[in-house]
N, C-alpha and C positions, 0 to 999 in steps of 0.2 A: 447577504449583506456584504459591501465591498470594504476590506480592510482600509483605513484611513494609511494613509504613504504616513511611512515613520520617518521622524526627524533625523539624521545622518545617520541611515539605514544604512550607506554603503559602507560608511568608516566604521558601524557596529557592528557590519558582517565580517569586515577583516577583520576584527580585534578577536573572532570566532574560528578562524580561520582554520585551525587544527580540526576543524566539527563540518569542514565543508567537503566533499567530494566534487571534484570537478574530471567528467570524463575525456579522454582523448586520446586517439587511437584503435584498436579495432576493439572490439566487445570483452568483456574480462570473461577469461579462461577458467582465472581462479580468483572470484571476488575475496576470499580472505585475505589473502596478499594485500589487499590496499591498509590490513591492520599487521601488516609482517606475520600473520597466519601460514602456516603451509595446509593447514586443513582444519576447519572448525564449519559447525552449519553456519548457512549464510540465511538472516532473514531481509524480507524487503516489505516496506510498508510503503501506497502509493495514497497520497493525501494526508500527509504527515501533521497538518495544521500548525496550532502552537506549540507542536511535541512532546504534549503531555503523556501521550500514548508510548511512543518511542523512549524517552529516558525510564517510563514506570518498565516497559519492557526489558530493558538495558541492564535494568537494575536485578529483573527475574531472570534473567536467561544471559548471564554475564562472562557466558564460554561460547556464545552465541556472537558473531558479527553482525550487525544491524545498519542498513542501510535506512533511510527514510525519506519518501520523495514530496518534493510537495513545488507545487508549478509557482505559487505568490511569492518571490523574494521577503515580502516584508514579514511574513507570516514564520520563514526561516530564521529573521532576524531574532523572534523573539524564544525561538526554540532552540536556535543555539546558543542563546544566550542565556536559557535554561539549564540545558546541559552543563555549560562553562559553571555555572554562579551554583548548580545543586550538585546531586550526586555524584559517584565519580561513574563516567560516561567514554571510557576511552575504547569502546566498545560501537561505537556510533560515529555514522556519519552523516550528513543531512547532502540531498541530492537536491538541485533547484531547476525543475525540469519538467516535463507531461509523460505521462504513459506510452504518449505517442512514439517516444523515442527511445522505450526501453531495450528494444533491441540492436542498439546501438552502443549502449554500456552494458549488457549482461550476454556470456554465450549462454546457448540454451545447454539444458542441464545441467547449474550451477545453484540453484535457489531451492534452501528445503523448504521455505515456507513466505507465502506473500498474502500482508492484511490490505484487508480493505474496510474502512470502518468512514462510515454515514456520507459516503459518497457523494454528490451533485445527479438529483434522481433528473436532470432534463427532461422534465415533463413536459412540456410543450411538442402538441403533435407535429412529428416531423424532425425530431433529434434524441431517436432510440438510440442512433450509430453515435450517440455522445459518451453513453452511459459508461461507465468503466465496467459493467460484468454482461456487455452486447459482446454474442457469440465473436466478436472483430479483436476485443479485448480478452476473453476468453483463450483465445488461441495464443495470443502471447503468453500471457500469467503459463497454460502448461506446457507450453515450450520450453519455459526456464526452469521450471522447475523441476529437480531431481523424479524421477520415475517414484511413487511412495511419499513424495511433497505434498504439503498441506496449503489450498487455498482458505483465507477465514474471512468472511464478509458481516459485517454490521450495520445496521440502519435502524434509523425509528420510522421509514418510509414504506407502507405496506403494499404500496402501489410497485416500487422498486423492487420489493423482495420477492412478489409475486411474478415479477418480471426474471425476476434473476435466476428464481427455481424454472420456467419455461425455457430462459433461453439453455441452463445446463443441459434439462431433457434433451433440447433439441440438438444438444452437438454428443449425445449418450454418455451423461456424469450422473451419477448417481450421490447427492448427499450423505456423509455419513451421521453425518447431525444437520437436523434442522430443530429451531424453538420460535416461537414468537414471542417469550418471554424469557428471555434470556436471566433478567434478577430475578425470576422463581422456579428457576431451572437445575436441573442435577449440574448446569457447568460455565457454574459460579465461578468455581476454584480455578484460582489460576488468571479471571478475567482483571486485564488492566483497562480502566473504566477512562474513557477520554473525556475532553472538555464538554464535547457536545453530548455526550451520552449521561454525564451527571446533571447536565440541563434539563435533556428531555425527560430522566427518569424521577428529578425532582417534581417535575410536572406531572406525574402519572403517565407517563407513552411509554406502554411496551417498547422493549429492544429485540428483534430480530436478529437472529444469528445462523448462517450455517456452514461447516466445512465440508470441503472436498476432498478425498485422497485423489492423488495423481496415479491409475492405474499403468501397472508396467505396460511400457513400448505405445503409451497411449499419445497420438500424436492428432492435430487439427493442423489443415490447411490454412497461412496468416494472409492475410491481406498486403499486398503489394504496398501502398504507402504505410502501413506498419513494418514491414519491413526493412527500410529504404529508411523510417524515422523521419516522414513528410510531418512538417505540424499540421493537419487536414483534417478538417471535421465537418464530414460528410451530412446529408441528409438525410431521413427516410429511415 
């Protein structure tokens, strides 16, 4: 469903202004630096929504830098004016942006950890190459991420998830957890439950979950317009 355009989104995003990252320049070297860091893990969440995910994370892992991307402006509006209005969040910052261009604000092997949680399954045949866990995306996420970095993916889509354990096989990533119920699972502890996931789970809809460790010197070949940071969304 399309977020309805919020009423003076633009003047509510500056009043957030301290919550926003804006890139410019070649790729960061060393993404804690944008929080005066010399050295701290750097996480990255791509599809940040209302940022309910991100500030409950913020609040768990607050020696953690937290970056959070999410492509909808209006949808930042109201996540950083989450952050701003609740906890304290000086640990965060919200990216307004697509995956497609991640390599263009992160060098590779900077990222200990990148979530991915209930995704856009593009299920319509003919936009696999949309999906954010297609072997195309894939190679990005471990390119950035430190050698022993954790990818962690969530969905109440089974169709996705099943998609998502095929395409790992086929670029040689081995899960080290997989569940398809993630609320009657040994790994509970620790989970920050997002908007759409206290939705789906109110309903009855299993939560799928599985991480990845980033094997040493483990490298994939990226795709030219990932690279390059084309916004290009291919077909097929």
């Amino acid at each position: 469903m399309r977020m309805r355009k919020k009423k003076h989104g633009e003047e509510r995003l500056d009043a957030c202004r301290e919550y926003i990252y804006t890139h410019e320049g070649e790729p960061l070297e060393n993404p804690a630096s944008v929080f005066g860091k010399a050295d701290a893990p750097v996480f990255l969440e791509i599809g940040a929504g209302k940022g309910g995910f991100a500030v409950g994370m913020c609040s768990l892992y607050p020696e953690a830098c937290y970056f959070a991307m999410e492509r909808v402006s209006d949808c930042v509006v109201l996540a950083a004016e989450r952050a701003k209005n609740g906890a304290e969040c000086g640990n965060l910052r919200f990216i307004v942006d697509t995956a497609d261009n991640l390599m263009k604000i992160f060098a590779p092997k900077t990222l200990d950890r990148v979530f991915l949680n209930f995704s856009d399954p593009w299920s319509k045949k003919g936009y696999a190459k949309r999906r954010l866990t297609h072997r195309r995306y894939l190679s990005v996420y471990f390119s950035l991420l430190k050698d022993g970095g954790v990818l962690r993916f969530k969905t109440d889509n089974v169709g996705l998830f099943d998609f998502t354990l095929e395409e790992l096989a086929t670029v040689g990533l081995t899960p080290r957890t997989v569940t398809r119920d993630l609320h009657n699972s040994p790994y509970t502890e620790g989970n920050v439950v997002t908007e759409y996931e206290a939705n789906f789970s109110s309903q009855g809809v299993n939560i799928n979950m599985l991480e990845v460790v980033k094997p040493d010197g483990f490298t994939l070949e990226i795709p030219e317009d990932l690279r390059l940071g084309r916004r290009v969304y291919p077909r097929g």
